[in-house]
N, C-alpha and C positions, 0 to 999 in steps of 0.2 A: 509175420514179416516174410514176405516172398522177392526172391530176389527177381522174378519176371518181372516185378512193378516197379523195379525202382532202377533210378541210372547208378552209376557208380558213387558218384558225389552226395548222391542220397543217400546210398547205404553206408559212405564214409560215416552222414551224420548220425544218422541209425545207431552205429556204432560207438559214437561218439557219446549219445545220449542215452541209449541202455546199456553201452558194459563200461563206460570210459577207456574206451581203447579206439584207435584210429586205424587211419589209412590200412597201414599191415597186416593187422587180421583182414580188415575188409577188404580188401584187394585179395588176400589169400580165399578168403570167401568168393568171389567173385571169380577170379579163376577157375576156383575147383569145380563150381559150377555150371562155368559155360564151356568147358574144355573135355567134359567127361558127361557120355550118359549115364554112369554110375555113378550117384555123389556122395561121397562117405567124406565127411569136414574131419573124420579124427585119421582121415590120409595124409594129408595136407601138412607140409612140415612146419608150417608157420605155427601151427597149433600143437606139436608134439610135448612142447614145454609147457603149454595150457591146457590139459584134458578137460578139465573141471569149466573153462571157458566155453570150451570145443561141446561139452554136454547142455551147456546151458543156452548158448545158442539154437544148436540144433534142434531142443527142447521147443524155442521161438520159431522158426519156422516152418511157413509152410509151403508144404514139396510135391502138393498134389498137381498133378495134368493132367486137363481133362483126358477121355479114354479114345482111342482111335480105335470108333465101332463097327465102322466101313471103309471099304477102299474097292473101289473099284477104276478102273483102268481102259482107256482105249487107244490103243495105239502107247504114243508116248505118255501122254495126258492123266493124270490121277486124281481123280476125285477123292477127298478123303472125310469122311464124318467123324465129328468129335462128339462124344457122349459128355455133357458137361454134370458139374456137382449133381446138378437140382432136375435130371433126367434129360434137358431140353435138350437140341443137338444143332449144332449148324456146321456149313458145310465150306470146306478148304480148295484151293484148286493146284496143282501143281504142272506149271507149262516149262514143258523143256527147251532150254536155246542151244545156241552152239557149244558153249561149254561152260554153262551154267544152269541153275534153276530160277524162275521166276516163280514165287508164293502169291497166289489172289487168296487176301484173308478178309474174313467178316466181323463184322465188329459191332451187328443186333443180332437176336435170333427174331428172325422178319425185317418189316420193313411198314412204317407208317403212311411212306408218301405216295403209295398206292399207286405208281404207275401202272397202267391198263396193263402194257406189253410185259411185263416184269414178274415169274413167277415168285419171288421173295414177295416185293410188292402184294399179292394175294393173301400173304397171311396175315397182315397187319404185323402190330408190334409186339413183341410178346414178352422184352426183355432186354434192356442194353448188358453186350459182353462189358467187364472187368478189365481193365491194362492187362493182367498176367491171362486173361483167356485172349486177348486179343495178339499176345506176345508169344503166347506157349504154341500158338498155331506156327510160327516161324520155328521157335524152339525145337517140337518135335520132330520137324522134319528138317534143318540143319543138324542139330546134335545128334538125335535120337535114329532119322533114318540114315544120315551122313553124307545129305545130299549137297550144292555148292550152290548155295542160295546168293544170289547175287541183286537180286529185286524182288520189290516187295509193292506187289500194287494194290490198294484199299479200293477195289470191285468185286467184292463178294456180298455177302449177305448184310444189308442195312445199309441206312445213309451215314455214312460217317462224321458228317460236321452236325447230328442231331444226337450224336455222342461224343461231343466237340471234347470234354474233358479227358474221360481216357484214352479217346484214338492219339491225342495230342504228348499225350502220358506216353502210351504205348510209340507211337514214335522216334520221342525222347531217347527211352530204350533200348528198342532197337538200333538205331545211328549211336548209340555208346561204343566207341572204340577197344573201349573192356571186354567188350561183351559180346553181342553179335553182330555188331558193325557192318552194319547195311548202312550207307550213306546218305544223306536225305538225298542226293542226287537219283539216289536208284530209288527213289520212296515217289508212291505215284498214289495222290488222293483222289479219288473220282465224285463227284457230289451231282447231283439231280438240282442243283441251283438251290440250295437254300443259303439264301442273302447275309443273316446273320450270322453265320458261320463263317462265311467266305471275310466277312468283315473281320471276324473276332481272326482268323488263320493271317490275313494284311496283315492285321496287328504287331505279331509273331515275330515280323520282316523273316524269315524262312523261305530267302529268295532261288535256295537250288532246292526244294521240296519241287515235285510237280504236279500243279494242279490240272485235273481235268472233268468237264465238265458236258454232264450229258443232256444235249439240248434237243437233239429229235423234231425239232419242228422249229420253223424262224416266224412263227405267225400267232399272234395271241390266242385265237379262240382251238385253232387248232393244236397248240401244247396246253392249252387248257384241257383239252377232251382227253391228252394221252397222260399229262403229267398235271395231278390236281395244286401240286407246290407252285405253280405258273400263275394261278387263282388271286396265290396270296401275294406272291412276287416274281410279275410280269415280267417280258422282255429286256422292257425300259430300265426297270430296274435292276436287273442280272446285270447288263452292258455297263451300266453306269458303274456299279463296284471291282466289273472285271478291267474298266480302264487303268483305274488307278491301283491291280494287283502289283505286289511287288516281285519282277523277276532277275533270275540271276543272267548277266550277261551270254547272250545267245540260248540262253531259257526262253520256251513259248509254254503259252496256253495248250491244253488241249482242249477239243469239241469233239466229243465226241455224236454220233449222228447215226442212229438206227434207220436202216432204209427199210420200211414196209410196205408193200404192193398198194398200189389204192391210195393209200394215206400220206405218205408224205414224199412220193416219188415224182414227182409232175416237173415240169421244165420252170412252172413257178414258182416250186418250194428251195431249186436250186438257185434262184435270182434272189431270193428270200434270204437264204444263206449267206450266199458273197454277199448281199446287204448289212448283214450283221457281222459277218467278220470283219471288215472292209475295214483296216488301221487299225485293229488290235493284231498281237502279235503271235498267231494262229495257226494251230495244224490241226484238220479234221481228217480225224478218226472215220473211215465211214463203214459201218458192219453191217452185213445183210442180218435181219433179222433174224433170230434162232426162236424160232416158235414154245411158246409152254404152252403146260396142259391147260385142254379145252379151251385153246386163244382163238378168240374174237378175230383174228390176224392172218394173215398169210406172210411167209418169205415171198423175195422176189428172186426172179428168174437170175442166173451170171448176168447175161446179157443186156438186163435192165439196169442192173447193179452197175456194170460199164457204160450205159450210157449215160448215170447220171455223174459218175466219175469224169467221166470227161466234160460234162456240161457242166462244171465245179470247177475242173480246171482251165475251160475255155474261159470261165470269169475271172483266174486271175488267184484261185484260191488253192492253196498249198494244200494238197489232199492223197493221204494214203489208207488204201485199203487195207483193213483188217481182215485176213481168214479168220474161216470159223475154228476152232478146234474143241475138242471133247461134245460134239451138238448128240450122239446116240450115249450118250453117258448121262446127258443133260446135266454137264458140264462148264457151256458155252455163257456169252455174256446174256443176263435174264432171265439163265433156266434155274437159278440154285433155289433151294427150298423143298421143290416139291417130292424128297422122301425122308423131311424133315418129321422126326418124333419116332421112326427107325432107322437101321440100318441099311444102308445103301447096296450091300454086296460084302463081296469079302476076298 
């Protein structure tokens, strides 16, 4: 029994169905351990009148997280690796705001859908994370480092909706008002366009959740060459599920749009675009590429970078630029992975 995995109402039942005791203790569980980096349940005064509970519980859970094997640092920006049970490691990002922290967590170690530009991408799959690995990354560093974690965006390591059950879990979870209480409003999914996913998240109605979605090319053959998932479910199809998402009043999409020199920067790939957003309800993201190892790719110039921003917004298309930040830590969006299976620094 790990309380990272479960919401509060779960572990009510938990409680319910292995000691026949309710709310009281579990809620006093529940506190103790999302209130304290130190957790000792025989503190807890709920428990003072139950030792013999308070032992047997404890006995049931489990309180491992994973190890923070690396950290390294640029500027504000933290890169953190987690050494998990079974040796594997994937990689955390911590981006600072005005007076909070925003968490980019992973939730594979790798990534199947082989985007070209994407150093995760390069390793394949090797592993879907657990609810409590995918929650303990937020964990460690609200409780443990005692930072003011205010967002929580799913672009780190793997596709999220092709771990559709625990990110969903994990979620859950997290937005628990008991617990660590990140909002689905501050909750940002990012997916590379896999269709059944985005179907099954509709489903949900989890209309202040926000989705965004990384599309890099508005052209069949050419998000076929960067994003093999295009193969299987085209343009046509992506547009057609993203019509009917469900969002929260004055909630948009996001598009996210990697701009790379050569490849998808031309005055037609910007016509391509405003064609595809054109009446969905849209804001692109648009990031200069962060190169990984040995990429086939080049960045592009500021200056190219602005002038497709503007030829974006001359069409009418609501567009903000994304800076890079952590890109010499290879920190940045595409670079995570590549000092996956060691430690990053320290």
């Amino acid at each position: 029994m790990n309380p990272l995995s479960l919401t509060y109402d779960q572990l009510v039942e938990q409680f319910q169905r292995r000691y026949g005791r309710g709310a009281f203790h579990a809620g006093a569980l529940y506190r103790a351990f999302y209130d304290r980096p130190v957790f000792d349940l025989r503190q807890a005064p709920e428990f003072s009148r139950s030792p013999e509970l308070a032992q047997r519980i404890a006995r049931d859970l489990d309180m491992r997280l994973p190890e923070v094997s690396g950290r390294i640092q640029e500027e504000d920006v933290t890169k953190l690796q987690f050494r998990l049970a079974d040796g594997l490691t994937v990689e955390t990002v911590l981006i600072p705001m005005a007076h909070h922290t925003t968490v980019c967590v992973s939730c594979q170690v790798g990534c199947r859908m082989g985007c070209r530009f994407c150093q995760t991408g390069q390793m394949g799959l090797l592993r879907q994370l657990s609810v409590d690995e995918i929650v303990a990354q937020v964990f460690v560093v609200k409780v443990h480092i005692g930072l003011d974690v205010r967002n929580v965006v799913f672009m780190g390591m793997g596709e999220p909706l092709d771990n559709f059950d625990a990110v969903v879990q994990a979620i859950a979870v997290l937005s628990d008002q008991r617990g660590l209480n990140i909002a689905k409003r501050h909750i940002t999914l990012s997916t590379a366009g896999w269709v059944p996913g985005i179907e099954r998240l509709a489903a949900l109605n989890w209309p202040q959740l926000k989705l965004a979605v990384s599309l890099n090319a508005a052209d069949d053959a050419l998000r076929s060459n960067l994003m093999p998932v295009n193969r299987r479910y085209g343009l046509g199809t992506l547009r057609a599920v993203l019509e009917g998402y469900p969002l929260a009043r004055g909630n948009v999409l996001l598009v996210e749009y990697v701009l790379i020199r050569d490849v998808n920067d031309r005055p037609e790939d910007a016509r391509r675009l405003a064609r595809f957003v054109t009446e969905l309800p849209v804001r692109v993201n648009l990031i200069a590429y962060n190169p990984r190892k040995a990429s086939p790719f080049d960045a592009p110039w500021p200056e190219e970078v602005e002038r497709f921003r503007r030829a974006l917004v001359d069409l009418g298309v609501f567009v903000r630029l994304r800076g890079a930040k952590g890109t010499s830590i290879r920190a940045a969006c595409g670079q995570l992975g590549g000092a996956s299976g060691g430690p990053v620094g320290s």
